[in-house]
C-alpha positions as CSV (number, residue, x, y, z in Angstrom):
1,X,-109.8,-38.8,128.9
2,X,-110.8,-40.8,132.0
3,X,-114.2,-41.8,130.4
4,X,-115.1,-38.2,130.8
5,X,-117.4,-36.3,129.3
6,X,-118.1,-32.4,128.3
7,X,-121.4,-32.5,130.6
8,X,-119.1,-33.7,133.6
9,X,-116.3,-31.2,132.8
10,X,-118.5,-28.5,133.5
11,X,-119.9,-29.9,136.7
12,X,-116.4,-30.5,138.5
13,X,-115.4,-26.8,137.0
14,X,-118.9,-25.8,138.8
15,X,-117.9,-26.8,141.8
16,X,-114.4,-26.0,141.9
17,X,-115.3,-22.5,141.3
18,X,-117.8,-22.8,144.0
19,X,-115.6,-24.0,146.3
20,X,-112.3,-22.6,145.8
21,X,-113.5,-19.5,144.8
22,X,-112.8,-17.2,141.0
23,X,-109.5,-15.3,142.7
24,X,-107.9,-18.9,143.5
25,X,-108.8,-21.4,140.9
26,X,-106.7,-20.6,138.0
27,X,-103.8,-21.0,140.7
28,X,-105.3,-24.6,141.5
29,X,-105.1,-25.0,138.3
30,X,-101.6,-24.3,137.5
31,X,-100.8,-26.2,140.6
32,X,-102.2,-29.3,139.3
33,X,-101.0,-29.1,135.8
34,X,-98.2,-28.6,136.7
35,X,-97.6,-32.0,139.3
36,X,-99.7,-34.0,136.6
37,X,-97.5,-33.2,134.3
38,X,-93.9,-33.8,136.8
39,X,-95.7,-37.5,137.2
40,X,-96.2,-38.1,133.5
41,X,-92.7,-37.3,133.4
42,X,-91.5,-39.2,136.4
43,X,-93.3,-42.2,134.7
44,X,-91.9,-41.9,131.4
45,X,-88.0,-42.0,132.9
46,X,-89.2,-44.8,134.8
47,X,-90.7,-46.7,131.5
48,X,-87.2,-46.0,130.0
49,X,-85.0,-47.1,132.5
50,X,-86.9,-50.1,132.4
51,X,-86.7,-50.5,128.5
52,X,-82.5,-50.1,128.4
53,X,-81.9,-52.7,131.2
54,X,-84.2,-55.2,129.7
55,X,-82.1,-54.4,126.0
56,X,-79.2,-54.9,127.8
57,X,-80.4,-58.3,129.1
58,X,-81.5,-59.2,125.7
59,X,-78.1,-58.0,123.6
60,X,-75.6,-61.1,123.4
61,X,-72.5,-60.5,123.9
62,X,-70.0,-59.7,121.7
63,X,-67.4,-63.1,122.6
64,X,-69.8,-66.0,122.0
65,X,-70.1,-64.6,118.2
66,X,-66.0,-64.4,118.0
67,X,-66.0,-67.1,119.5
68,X,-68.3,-69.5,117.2
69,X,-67.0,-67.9,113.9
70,X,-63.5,-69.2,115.2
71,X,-64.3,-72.8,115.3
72,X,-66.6,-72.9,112.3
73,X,-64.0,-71.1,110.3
74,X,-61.4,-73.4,108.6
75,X,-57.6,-72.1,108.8
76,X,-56.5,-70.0,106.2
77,X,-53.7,-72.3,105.5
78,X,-55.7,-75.4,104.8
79,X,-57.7,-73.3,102.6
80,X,-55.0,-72.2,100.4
81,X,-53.1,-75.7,100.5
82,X,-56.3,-77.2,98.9
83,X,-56.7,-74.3,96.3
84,X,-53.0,-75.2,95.3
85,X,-53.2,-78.5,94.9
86,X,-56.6,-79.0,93.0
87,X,-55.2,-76.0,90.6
88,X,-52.0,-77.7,90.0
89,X,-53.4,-81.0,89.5
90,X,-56.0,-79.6,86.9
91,X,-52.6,-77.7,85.2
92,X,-50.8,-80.9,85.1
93,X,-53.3,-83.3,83.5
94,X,-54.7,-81.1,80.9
95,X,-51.2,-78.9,79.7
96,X,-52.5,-76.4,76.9
């Protein structure tokens, strides 16, 4: 946490106490827990916004993979004119 240790925790709380006084501090405490912990969460929706718009940068989009599966795919109709012919060819030469 910070680089801080036990020894300097109870220095700052030392002096805190001296100079906010015992009726006040746990108030100065809640105060700053509570706006640490509003930033942590600012940060976090910031580090998220961040994450979707670079995912949405990064996704590729759906028409350039139609699109190449189209002209690498042969038409059905070739496909099924050469299946004929090299089965009916095989039929005719050997007849069993």
């Amino acid at each position: 946490m910070f680089g801080i240790g036990v020894q300097e925790l109870i220095i700052i709380a030392i002096i805190a106490l001296l100079i906010v006084g015992p009726k006040k501090l746990p108030d100065l405490a809640k105060t700053l827990g509570k706006g640490f912990r509003d930033f942590k969460n600012a940060t976090e929706g910031v580090g998220e916004d961040l994450k979707d718009a670079l995912k949405e940068e990064e996704e590729p989009k759906a028409d350039d993979g139609l699109k190449d599966s189209l002209l690498l795919k042969k038409p059905d109709t070739e496909e099924a004119k050469n299946e004929a012919s090299g089965d009916d060819a095989g039929k005719k030469q050997n007849p069993t």
